[in-house]
The first five atom37 places (N, CA, C, CB, O) and aatype in JSON, in Angstrom:
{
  "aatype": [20, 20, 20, 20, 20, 20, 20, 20, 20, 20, 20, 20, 20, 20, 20, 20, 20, 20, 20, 20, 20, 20, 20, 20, 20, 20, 20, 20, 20, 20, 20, 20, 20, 20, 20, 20, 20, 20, 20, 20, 20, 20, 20, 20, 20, 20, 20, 20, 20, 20, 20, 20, 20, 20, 20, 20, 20, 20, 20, 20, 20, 20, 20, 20, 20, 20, 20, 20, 20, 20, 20, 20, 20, 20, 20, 20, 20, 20, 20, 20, 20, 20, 20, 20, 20, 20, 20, 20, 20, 20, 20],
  "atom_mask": [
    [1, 1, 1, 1, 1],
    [1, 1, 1, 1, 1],
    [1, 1, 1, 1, 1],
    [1, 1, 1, 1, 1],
    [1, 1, 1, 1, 1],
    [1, 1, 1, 1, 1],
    [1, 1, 1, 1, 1],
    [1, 1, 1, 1, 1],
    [1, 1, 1, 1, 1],
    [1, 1, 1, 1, 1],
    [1, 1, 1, 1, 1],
    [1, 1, 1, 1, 1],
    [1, 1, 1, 1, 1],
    [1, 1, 1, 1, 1],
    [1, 1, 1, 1, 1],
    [1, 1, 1, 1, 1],
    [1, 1, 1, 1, 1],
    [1, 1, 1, 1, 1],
    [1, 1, 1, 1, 1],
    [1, 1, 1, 1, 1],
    [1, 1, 1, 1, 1],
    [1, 1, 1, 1, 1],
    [1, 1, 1, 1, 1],
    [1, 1, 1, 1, 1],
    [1, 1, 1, 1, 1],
    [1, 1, 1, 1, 1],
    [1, 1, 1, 1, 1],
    [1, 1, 1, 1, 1],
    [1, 1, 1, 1, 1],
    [1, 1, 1, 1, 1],
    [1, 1, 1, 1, 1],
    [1, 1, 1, 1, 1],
    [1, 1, 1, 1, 1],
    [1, 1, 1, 1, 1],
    [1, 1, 1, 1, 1],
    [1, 1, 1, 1, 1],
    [1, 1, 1, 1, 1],
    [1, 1, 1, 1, 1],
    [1, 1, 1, 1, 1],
    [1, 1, 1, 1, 1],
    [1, 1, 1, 1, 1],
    [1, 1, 1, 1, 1],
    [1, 1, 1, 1, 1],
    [1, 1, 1, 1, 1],
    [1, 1, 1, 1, 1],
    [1, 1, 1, 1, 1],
    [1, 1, 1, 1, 1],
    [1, 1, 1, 1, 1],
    [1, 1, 1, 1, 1],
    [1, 1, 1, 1, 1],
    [1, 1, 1, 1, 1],
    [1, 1, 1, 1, 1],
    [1, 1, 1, 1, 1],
    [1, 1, 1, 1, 1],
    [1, 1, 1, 1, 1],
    [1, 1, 1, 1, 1],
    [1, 1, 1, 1, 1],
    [1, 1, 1, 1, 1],
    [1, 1, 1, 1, 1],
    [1, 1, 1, 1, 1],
    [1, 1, 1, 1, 1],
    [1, 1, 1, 1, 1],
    [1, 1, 1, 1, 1],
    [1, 1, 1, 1, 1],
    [1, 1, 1, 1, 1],
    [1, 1, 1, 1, 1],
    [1, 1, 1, 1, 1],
    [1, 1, 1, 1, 1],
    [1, 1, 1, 1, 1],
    [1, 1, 1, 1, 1],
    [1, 1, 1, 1, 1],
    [1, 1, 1, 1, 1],
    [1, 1, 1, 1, 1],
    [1, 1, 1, 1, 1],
    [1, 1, 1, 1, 1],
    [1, 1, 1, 1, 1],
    [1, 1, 1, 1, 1],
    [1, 1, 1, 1, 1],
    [1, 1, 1, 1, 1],
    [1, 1, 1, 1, 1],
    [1, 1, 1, 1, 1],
    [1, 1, 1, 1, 1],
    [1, 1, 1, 1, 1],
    [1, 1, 1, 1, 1],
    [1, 1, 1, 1, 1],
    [1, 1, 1, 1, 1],
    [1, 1, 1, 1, 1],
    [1, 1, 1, 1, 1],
    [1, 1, 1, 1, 1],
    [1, 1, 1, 1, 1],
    [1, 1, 1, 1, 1]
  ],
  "atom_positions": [
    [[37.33, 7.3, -5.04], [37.19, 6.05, -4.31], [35.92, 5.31, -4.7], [37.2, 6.32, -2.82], [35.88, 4.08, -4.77]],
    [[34.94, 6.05, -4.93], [33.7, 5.44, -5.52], [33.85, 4.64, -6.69], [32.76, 6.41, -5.84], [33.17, 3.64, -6.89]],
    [[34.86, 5.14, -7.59], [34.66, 4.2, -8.86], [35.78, 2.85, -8.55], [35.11, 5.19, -10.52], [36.1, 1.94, -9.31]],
    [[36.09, 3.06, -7.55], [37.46, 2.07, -7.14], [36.36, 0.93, -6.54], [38.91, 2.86, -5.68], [36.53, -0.26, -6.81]],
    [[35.61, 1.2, -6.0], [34.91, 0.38, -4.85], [33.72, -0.1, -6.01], [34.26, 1.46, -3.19], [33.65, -1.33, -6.1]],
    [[32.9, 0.55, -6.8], [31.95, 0.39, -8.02], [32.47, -1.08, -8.54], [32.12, 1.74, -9.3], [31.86, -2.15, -8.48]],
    [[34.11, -0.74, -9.22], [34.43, -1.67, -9.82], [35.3, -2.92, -9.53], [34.73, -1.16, -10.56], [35.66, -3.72, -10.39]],
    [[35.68, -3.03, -7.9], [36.08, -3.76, -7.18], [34.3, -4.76, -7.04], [36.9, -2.86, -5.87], [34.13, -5.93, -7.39]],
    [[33.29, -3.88, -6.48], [32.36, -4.77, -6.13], [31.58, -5.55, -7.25], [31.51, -4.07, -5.35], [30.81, -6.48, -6.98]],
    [[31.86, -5.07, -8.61], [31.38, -5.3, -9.67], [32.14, -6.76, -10.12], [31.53, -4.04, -10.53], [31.51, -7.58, -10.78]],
    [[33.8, -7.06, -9.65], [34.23, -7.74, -10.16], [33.67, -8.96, -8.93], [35.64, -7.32, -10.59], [33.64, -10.13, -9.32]],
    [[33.23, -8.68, -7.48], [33.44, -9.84, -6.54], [31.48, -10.13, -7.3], [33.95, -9.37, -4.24], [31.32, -11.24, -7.81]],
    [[30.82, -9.61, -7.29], [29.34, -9.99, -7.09], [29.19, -10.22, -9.38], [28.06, -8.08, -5.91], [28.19, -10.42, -10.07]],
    [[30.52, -10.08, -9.75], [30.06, -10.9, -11.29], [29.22, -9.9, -11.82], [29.11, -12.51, -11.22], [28.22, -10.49, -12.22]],
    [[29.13, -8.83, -12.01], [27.86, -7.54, -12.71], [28.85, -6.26, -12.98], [26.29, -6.89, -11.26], [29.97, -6.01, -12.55]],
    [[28.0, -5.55, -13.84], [28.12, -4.47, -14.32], [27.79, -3.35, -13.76], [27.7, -4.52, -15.18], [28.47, -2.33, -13.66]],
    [[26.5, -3.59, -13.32], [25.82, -2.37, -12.71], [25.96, -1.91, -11.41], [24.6, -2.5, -12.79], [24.97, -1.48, -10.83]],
    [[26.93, -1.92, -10.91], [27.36, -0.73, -9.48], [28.15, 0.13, -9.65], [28.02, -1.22, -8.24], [29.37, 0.12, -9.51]],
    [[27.52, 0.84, -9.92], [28.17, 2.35, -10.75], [28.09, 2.92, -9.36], [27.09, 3.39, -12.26], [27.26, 2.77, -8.46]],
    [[29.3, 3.67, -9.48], [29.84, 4.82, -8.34], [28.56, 5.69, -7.58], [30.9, 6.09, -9.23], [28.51, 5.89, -6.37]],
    [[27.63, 6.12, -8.49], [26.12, 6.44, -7.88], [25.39, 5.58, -7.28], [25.23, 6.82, -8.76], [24.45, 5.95, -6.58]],
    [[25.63, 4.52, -7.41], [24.96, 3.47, -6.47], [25.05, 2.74, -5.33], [24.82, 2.77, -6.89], [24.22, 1.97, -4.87]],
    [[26.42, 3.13, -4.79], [27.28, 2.5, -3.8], [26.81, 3.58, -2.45], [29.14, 2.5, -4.33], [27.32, 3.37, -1.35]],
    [[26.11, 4.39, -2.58], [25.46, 5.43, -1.36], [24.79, 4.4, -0.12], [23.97, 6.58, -2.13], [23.81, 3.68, -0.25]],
    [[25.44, 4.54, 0.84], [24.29, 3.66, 2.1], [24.48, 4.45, 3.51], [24.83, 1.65, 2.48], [25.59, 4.72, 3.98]],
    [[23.58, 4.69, 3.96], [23.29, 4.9, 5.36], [23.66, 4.23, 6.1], [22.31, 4.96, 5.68], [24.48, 4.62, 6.93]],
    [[23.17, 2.92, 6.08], [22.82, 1.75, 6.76], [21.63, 1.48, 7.06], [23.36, 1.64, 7.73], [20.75, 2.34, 7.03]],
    [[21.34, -0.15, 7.49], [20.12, -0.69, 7.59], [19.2, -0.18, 8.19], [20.15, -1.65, 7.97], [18.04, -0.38, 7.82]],
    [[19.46, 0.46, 9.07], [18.4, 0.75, 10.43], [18.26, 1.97, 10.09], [18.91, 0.6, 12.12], [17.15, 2.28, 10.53]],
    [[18.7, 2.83, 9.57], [18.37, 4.35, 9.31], [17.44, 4.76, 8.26], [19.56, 5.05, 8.99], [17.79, 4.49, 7.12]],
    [[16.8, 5.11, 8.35], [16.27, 6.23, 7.07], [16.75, 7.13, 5.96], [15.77, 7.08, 7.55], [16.17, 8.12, 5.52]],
    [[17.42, 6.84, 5.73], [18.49, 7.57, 4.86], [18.66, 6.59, 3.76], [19.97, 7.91, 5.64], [17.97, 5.57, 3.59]],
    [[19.94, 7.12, 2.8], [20.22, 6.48, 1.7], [20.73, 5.18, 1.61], [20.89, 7.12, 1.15], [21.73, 4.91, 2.28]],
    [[20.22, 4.34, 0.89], [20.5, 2.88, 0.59], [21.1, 2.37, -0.68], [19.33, 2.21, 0.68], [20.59, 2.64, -1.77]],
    [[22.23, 1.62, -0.56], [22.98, 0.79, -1.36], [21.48, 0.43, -2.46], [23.85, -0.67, -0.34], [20.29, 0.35, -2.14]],
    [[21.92, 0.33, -3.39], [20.34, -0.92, -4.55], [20.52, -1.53, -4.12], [20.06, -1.57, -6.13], [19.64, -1.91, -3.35]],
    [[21.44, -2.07, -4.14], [21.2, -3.91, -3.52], [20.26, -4.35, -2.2], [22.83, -4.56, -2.93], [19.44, -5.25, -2.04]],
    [[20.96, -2.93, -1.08], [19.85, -3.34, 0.09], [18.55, -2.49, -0.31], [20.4, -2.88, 1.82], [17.52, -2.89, 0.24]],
    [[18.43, -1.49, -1.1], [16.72, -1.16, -0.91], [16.21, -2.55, -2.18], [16.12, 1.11, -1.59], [15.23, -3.27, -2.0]],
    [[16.75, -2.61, -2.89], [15.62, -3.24, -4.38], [15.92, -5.28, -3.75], [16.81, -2.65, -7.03], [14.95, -6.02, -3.86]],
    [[16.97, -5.74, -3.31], [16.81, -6.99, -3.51], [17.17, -7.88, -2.51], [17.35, -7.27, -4.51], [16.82, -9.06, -2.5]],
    [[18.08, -7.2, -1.4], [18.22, -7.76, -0.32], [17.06, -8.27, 0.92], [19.01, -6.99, 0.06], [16.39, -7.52, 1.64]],
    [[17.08, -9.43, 0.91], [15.67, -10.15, 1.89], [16.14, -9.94, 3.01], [15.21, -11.87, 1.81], [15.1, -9.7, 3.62]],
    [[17.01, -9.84, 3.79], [17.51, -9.5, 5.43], [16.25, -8.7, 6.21], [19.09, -8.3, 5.46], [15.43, -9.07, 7.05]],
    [[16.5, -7.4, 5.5], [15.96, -6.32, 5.75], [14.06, -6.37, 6.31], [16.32, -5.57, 4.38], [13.47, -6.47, 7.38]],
    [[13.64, -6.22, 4.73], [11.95, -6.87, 5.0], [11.9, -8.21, 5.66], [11.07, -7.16, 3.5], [10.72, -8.48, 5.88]],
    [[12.62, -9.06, 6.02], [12.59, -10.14, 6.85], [12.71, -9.89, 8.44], [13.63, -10.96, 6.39], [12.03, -10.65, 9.14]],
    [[13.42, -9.02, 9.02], [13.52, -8.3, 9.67], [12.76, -7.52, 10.33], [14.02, -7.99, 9.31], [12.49, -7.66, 11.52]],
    [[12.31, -6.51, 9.5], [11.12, -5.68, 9.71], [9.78, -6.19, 9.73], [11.09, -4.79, 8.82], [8.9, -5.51, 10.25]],
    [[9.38, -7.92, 8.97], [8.2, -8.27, 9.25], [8.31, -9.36, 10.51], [7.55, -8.75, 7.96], [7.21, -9.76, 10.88]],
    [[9.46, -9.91, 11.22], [9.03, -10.04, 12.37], [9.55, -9.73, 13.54], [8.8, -10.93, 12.42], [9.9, -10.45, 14.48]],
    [[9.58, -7.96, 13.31], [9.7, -6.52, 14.24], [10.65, -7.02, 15.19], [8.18, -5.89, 15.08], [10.37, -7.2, 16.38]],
    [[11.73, -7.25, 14.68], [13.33, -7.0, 15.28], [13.56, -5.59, 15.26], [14.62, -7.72, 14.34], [12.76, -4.72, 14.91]],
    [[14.76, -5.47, 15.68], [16.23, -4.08, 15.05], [16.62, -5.14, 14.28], [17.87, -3.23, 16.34], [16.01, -5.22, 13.22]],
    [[17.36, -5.89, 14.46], [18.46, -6.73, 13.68], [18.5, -8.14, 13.61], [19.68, -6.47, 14.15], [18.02, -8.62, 14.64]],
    [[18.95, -9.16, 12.66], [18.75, -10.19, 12.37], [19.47, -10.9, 14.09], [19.41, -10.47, 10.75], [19.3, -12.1, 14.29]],
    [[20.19, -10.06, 15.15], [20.82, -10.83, 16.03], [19.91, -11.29, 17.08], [21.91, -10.16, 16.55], [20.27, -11.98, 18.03]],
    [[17.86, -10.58, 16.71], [17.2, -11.04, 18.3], [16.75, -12.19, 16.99], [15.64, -9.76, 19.58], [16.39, -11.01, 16.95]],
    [[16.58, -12.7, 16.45], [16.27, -14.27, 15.42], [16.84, -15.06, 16.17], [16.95, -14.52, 13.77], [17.94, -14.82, 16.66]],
    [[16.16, -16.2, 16.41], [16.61, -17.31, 17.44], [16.9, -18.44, 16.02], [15.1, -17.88, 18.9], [17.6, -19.45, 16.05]],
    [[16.06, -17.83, 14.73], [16.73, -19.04, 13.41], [17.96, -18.67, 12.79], [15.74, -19.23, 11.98], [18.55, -19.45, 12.05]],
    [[18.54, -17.07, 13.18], [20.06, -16.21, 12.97], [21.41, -17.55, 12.74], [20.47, -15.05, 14.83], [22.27, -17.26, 11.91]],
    [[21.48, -18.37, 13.17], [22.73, -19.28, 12.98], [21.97, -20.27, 11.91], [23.39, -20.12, 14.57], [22.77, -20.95, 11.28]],
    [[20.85, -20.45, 11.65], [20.69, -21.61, 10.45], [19.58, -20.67, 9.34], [19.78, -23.44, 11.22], [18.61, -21.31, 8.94]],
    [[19.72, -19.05, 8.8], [19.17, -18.65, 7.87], [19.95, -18.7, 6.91], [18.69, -17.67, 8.04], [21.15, -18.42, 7.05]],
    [[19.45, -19.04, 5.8], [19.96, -19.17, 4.82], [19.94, -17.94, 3.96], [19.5, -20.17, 4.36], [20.69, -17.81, 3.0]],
    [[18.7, -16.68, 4.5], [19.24, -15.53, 3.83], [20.63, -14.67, 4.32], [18.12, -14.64, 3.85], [21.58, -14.4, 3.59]],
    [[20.5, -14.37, 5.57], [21.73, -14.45, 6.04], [23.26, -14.85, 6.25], [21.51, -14.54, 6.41], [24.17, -14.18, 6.75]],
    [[23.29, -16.18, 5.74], [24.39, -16.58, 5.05], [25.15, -16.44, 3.96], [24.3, -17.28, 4.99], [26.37, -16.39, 3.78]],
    [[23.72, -16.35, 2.9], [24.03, -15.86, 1.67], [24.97, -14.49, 1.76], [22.69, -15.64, 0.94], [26.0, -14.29, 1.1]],
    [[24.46, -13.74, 2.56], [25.03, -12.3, 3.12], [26.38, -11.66, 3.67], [24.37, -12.09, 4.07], [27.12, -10.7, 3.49]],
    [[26.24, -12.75, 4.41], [27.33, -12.95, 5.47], [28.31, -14.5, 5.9], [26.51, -12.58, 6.71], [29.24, -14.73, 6.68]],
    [[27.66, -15.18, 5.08], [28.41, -16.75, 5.33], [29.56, -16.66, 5.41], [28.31, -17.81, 4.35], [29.98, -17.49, 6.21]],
    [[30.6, -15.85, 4.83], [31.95, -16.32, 4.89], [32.59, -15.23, 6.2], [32.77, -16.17, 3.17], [33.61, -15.64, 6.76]],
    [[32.22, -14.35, 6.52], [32.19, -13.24, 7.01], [32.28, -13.55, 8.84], [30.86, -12.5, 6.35], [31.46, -12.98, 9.56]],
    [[33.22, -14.4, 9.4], [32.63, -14.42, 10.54], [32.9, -13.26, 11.62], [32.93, -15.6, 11.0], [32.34, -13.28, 12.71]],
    [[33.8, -12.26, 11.26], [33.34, -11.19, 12.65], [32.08, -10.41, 12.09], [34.74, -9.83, 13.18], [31.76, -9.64, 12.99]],
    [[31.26, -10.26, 11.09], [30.0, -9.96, 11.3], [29.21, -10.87, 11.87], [29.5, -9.62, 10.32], [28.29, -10.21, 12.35]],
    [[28.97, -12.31, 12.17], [28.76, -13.38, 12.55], [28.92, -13.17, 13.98], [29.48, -14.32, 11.92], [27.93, -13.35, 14.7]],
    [[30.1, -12.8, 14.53], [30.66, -12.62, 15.67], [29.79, -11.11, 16.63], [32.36, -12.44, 15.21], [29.33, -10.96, 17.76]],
    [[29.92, -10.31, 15.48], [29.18, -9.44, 15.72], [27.8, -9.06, 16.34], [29.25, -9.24, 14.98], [27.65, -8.32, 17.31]],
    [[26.62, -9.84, 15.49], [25.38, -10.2, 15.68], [24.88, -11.1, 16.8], [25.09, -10.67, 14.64], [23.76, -11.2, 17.32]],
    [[26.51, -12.0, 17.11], [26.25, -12.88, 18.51], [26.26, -11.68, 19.74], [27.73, -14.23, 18.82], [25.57, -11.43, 20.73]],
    [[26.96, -11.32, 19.34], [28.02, -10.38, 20.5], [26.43, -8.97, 20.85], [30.24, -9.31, 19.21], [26.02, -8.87, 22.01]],
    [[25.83, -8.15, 19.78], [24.48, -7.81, 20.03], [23.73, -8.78, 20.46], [23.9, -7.32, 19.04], [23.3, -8.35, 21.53]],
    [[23.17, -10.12, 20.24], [22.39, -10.57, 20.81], [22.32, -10.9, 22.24], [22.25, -11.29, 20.23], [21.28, -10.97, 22.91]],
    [[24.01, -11.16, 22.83], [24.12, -11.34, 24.08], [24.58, -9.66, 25.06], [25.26, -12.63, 24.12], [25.09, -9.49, 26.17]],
    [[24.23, -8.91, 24.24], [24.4, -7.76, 25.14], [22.79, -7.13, 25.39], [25.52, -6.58, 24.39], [22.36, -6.59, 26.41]],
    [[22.16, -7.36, 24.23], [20.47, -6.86, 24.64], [19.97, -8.23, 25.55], [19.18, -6.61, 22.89], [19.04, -8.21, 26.35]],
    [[20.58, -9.08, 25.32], [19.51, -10.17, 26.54], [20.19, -10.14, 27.85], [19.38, -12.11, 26.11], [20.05, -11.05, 28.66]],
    [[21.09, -8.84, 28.1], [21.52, -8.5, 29.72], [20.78, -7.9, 30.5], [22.58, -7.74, 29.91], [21.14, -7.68, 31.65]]
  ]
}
């Protein structure tokens, strides 16, 4: 499944380099293993962490970032998602 997903993601993001070893992720918030894309180049993350959120959903600029869109623009139940955390931690 790794080389299925390698070369599926290789054909949507236009590159070569997501080789089946590279597709490893934890997820954001964990300590554990990270996709390259989110440890080496994704801005979400260190954007995030420098103004000491959990997640891009406590950002009051979250509906007009443009790193975030890039990310997620077409994507709206992650969109949906991040609303849906933001209005459950401000209960």
């Amino acid at each position: 499944m790794r080389e299925e997903v390698s070369r599926k993601w290789c054909e949507i993001f236009h590159t070569d380099i997501i080789t089946p070893d590279k597709i490893n992720c934890t997820g954001c918030r964990g300590n554990g293993v990270k996709y390259f894309f989110c440890s080496e180049m994704c801005e979400i993350k260190p954007c995030v962490t420098r103004k000491g959120y959990e997640s891009c959903a406590e950002c009051a600029e979250m509906d007009s970032c443009a790193k975030l869109a890039a990310e997620i623009g077409n994507n709206e139940e992650a969109k949906d998602n991040l609303k849906r955390i933001n209005e459950t931690s401000a209960e």
